[in-house]
C-alpha positions in Angstrom: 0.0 0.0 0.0 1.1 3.7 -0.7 -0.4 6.8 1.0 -0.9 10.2 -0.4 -2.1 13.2 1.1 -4.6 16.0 -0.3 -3.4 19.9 0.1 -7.4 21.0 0.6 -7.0 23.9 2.4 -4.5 26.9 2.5 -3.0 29.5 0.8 -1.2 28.1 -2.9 2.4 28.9 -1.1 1.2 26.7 2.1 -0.4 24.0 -0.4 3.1 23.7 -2.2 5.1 23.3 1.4 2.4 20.7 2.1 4.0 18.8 -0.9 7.4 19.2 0.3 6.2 18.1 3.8 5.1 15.2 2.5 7.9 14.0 0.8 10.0 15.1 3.5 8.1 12.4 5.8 7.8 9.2 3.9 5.1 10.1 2.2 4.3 8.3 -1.4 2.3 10.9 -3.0 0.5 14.2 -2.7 -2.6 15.3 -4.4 -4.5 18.8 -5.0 -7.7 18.8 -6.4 -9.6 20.2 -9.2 -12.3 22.8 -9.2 -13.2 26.5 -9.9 -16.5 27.4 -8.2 -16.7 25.0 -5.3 -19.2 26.2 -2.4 -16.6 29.4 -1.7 -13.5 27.1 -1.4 -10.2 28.7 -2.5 -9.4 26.6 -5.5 -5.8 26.8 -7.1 -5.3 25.6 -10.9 -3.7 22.2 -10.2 -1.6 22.4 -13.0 0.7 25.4 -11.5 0.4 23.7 -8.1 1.6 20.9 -9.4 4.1 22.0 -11.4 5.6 24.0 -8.2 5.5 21.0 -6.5 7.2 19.2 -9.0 10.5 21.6 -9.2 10.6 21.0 -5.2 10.3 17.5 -4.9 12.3 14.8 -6.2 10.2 11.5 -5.2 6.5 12.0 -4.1 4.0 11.1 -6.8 1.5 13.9 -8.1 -1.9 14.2 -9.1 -5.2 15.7 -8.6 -8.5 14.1 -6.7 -9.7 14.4 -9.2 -9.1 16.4 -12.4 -12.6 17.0 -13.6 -12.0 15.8 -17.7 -15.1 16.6 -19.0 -14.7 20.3 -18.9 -11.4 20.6 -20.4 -9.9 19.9 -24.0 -8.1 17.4 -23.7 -5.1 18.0 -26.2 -4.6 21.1 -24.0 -4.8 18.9 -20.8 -2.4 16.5 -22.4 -0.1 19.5 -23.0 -0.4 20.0 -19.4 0.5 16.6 -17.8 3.2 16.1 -20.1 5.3 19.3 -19.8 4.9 18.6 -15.8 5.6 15.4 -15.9 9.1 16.2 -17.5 9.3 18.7 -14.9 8.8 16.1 -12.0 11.1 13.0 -13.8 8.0 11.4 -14.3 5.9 11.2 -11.2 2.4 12.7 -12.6 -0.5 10.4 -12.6 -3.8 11.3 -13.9 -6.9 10.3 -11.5 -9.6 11.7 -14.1 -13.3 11.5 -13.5 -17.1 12.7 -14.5 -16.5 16.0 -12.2 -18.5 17.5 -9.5 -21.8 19.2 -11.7 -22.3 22.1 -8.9 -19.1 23.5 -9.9 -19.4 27.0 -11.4 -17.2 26.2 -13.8 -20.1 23.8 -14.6 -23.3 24.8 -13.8 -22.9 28.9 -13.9 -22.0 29.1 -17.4 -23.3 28.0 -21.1 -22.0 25.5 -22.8 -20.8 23.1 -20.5 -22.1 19.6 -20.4 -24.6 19.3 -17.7 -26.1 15.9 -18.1 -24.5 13.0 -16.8 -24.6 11.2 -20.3 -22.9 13.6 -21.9 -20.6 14.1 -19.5 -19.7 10.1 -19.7 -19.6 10.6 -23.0 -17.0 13.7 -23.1 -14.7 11.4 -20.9 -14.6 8.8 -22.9 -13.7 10.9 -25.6 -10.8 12.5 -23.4 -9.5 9.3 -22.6 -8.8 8.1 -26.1 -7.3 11.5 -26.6 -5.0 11.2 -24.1 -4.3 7.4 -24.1 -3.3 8.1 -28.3 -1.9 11.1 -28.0 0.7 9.7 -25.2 2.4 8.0 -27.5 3.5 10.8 -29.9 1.9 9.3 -32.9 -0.5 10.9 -35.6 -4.2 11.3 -33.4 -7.2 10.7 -35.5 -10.2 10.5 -33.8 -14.3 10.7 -34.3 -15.6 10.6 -31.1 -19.1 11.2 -29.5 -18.0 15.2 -29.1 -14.8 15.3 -30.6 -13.2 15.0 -33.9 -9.6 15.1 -34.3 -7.9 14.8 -37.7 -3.9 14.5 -38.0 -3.0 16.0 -34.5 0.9 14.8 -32.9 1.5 16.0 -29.1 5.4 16.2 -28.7 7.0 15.4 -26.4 5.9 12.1 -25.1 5.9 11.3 -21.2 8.7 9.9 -19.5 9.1 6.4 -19.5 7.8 4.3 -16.3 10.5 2.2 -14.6 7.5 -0.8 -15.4 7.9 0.1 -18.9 4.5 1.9 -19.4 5.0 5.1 -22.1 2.3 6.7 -20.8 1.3 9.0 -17.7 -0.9 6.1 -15.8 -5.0 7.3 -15.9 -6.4 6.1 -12.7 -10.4 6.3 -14.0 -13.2 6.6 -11.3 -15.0 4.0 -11.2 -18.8 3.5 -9.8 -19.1 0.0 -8.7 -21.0 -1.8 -9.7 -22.0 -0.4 -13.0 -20.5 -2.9 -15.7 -19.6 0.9 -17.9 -18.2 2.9 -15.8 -16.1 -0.1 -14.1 -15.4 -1.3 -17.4 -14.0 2.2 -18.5 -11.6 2.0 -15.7 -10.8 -1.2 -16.5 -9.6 -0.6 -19.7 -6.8 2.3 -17.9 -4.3 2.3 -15.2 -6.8 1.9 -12.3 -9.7 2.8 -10.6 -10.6 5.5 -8.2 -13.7 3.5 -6.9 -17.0 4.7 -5.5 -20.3 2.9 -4.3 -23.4 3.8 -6.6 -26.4 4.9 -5.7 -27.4 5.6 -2.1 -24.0 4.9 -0.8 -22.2 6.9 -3.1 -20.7 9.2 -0.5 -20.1 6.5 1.9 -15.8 5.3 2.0 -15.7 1.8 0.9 -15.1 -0.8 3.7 -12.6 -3.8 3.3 -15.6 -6.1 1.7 -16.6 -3.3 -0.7 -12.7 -3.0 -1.9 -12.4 -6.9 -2.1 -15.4 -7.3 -4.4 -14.1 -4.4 -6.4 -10.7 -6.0 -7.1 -12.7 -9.8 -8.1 -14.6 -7.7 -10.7 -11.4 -6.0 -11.7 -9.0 -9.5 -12.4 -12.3 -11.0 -13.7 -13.0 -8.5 -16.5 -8.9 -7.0 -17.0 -6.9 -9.3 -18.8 -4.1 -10.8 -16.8 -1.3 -9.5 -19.1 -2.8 -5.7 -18.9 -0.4 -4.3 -17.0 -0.5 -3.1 -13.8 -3.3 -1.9 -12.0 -3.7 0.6 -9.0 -7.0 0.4 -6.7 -7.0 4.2 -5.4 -8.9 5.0 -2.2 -9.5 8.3 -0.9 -11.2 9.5 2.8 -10.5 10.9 6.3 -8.6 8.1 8.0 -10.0 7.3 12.0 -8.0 10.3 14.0 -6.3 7.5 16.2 -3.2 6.4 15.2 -4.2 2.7 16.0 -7.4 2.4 14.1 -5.9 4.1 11.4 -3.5 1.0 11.2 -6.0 -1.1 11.2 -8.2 0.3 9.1 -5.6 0.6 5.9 -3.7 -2.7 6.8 -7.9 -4.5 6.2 -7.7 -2.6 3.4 -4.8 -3.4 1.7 -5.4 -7.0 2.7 -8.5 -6.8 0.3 -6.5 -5.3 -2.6 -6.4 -1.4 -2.4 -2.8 -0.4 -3.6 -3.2 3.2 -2.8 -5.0 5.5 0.3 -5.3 9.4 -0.1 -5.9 11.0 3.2 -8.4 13.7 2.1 -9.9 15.9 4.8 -12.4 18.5 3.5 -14.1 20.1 6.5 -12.5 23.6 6.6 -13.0 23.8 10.3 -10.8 21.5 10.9 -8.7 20.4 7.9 -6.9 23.9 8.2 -3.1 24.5 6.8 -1.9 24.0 10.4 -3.8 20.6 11.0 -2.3 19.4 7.8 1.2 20.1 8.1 0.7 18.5 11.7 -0.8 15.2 9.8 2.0 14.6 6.9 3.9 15.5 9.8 2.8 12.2 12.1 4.0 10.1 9.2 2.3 7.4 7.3 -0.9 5.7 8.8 0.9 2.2 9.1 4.6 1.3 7.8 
């Protein structure tokens, strides 16, 4: 299991010392988050965080939970990822989803798309985009929103020490829909979440296990491999925050992103003072 960390709260200089923070205490990765409009939140554009963070850390992974794809072009996005991947030596990774609708980015201005269908559909068409255009060949694609005729995106990320050419796309994935767990099938992993009633509800050990059986039953063994990405606020003591990742990664999960987002008390200072207890269990 690796453990990340989400900067939610602060000022962009204190986000970016979060980064360093982590890294600096054993850490794996560290994560910002992608919105514009979100319920009077300070957001930062991720890409500038991250590439800040990038040029002051050597080892820490870095991503977004969870860059919102349907709203952006995704050439331009691709642009983006690439040029701070270089920057980081090739930490990025890209945990991509359908977006949060109540976003003002979203749901204050025209032209956006507002249903969830055509939202799915506008990630589906980023995906291909991005999973072509990573490997520096001739794009040509007719998709359910976008046409692309003879485009090349140069230069290509940096190469994985596994030997992927691409920046890994961890997909969110509600389980148990056979599409949308099927669409992160097809990627680098799955961000999963419960549908339906329980959608906001973390996913217990029994919910991760089944999860991972539907993953190595519809992934083909010689895919590659394949992250399980869990995000939430971890129990505040030490002990059953042990407990609680160790029964997770027993069921599969390769990945835990502490992610606090109650401004009362996920302020800068509270932060710092978590990446600065260490990671949850060794």
């Amino acid at each position: 299991m690796r453990y990340g960390i989400v900067g939610s709260f602060g000022t962009v200089h204190q986000v970016v010392d979060l980064a360093v923070a982590a890294e600096d205490h054993g850490w794996d990765g560290f994560f910002t988050w992608d919105g514009v409009d979100l319920e009077g939140m300070d957001a930062w554009d991720p890409w500038a965080v991250l590439a800040a963070a990038a040029v002051r850390t050597s080892r820490v992974a870095l991503g977004a939970l969870v860059f919102a794809l349907p709203r952006r072009r995704p050439w331009v996005f691709a642009k983006q990822a690439v040029t701070v991947d270089h920057l980081s030596g090739g930490r990025v990774v890209l945990p991509v989803g359908l977006g949060v609708p109540m976003d003002g980015a979203v749901a204050a201005v025209s032209g956006e798309a507002a249903t969830l269908r055509e939202r799915a559909e506008r990630l589906d068409d980023a995906l291909t985009v991005l999973d072509r255009s990573f490997s520096g060949e001739r794009l040509e694609l007719r998709g359910a929103h976008v046409t692309v005729e003879g485009l090349t995106l140069r230069p290509t990320p940096v190469a994985r020490p596994d030997g992927r050419t691409r920046i890994p796309l961890w997909v969110v994935g509600s389980f148990p829909s056979e599409r949308s767990m099927g669409r992160a099938a097809r990627f680098d992993g799955v961000v999963p979440q419960l549908r339906g009633e329980r959608a906001m509800d973390q996913l217990s050990p029994q919910d991760v296990a089944e999860v991972v059986a539907w993953v190595r039953e519809h992934r083909p063994a010689d895919a590659g491999p394949f992250d399980v990405v869990l995000h939430g606020a971890l129990p505040a003591d030490r002990g059953a925050a042990r407990e609680h990742v160790v029964a997770l990664e027993e069921a599969g999960a390769t990945w835990f992103v502490d992610a606090l987002w109650d401004p009362a008390t996920a302020t800068p200072e509270a932060l710092l003072e978590r990446v600065r207890q260490g990671l949850p269990a060794p």
